[in-house]
N, C-alpha and C positions, 0 to 999 in steps of 0.2 A: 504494500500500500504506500501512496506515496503521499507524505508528510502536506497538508496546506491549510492555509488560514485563509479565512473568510474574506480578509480585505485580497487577497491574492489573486482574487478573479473578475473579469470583469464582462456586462452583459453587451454585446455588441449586435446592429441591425448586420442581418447577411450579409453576405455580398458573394458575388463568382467565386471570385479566389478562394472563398471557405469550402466550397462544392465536394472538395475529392477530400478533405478531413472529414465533412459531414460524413462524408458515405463510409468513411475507413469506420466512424465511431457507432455510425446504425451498426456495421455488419459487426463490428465488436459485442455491442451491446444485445442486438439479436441474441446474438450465437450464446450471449451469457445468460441472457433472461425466458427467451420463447423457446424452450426447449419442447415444447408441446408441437412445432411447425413439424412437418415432415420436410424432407429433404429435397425433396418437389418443389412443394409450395415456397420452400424458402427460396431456391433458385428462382422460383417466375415471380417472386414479393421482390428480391436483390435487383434480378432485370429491370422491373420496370419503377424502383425507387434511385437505381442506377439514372436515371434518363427524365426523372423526376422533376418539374419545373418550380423549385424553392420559391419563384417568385409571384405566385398567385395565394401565397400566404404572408400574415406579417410575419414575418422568419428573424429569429434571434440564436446568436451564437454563444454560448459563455466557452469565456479565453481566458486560459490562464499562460504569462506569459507570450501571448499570440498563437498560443494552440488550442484549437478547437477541442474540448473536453466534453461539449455536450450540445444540445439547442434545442428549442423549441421552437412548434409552428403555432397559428392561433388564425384561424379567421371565424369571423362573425360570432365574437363574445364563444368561441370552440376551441380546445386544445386539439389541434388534429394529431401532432406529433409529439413527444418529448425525449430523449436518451441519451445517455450520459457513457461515456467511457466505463467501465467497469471497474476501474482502479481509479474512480473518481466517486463508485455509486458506498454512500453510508454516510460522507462526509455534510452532509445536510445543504450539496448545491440543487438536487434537486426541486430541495425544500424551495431555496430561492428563486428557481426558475419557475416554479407555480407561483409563490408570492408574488412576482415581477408578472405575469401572465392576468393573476384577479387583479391587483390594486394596480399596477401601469396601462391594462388592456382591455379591461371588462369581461377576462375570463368566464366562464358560468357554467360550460359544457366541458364533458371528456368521457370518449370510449376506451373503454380497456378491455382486452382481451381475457374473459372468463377463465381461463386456467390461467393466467398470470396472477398467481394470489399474492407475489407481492408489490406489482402495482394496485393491486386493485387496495391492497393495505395503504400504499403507500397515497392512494386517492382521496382515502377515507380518512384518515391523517391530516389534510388536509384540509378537512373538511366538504366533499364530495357523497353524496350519498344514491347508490341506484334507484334509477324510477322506470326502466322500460330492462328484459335481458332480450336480445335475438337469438336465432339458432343457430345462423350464419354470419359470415363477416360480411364486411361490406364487398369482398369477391366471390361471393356467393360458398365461400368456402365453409366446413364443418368446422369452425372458430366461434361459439357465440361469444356475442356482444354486450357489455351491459355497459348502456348508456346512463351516463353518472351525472347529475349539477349539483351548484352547490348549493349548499343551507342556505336560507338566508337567516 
């Protein structure tokens, strides 16, 4: 684990040049949290979040030192995306990228993936709580979904 302090990191708007860190820290973070994907699935999710257009979200990077540790997407008061390095996840940035996501963006919305029980902890933590689950994901695949907002 690698030693950091709170002030150490800092939340930056996207940009290009972040694109191939983003994707190094999906495929990191994937591979350490959805261990529920098959092997399949996870290939045609990689293709096509490989090719993914970051810029039709408001898209946030947290850097530490100017390496992409982790980010968040967010449109219309939704977290569509969140993931963090692996060797960043416990240190309580995720905490902050939800904090920075309600109180800087109007947060309100976020699906997590029903066999991720510790996002789904980590939502509820936050204060998030399920009001809808699906059977499938949003690619129609055997993933459900429980769609989560928050308390007010």
């Amino acid at each position: 684990m690698i030693p950091i302090e709170q002030n150490d990191f800092q939340i930056a708007v996207y940009h290009r040049k972040y694109k191939k860190q983003i994707f190094s820290v999906w495929e990191k973070s994937v591979l350490a949290t959805h261990d529920f994907l098959s092997q399949k699935d996870f290939t045609e999710i990689k293709t096509l979040f490989h090719d993914y257009d970051f810029e039709v979200l408001e898209m946030f990077c947290l850097l530490v030192e100017n390496t992409v540790v982790g980010f968040i997407g967010i449109h219309q008061a939704k977290i569509e995306m969140l993931f963090l390095d692996p060797e960043f996840i416990g240190k309580g940035l995720g905490r902050r990228l939800i904090e920075f996501a309600i109180f800087e963006k109007g947060a309100k919305l976020v699906d997590v993936n029903e066999q991720n029980i510790n996002a789904k902890g980590f939502y509820e933590n936050a204060g998030f709580q399920t009001y809808e689950r699906t059977e499938k994901d949003d690619f129609g695949k055997d993933y459900p979904l429980l769609r989560m907002e928050l308390k007010s």
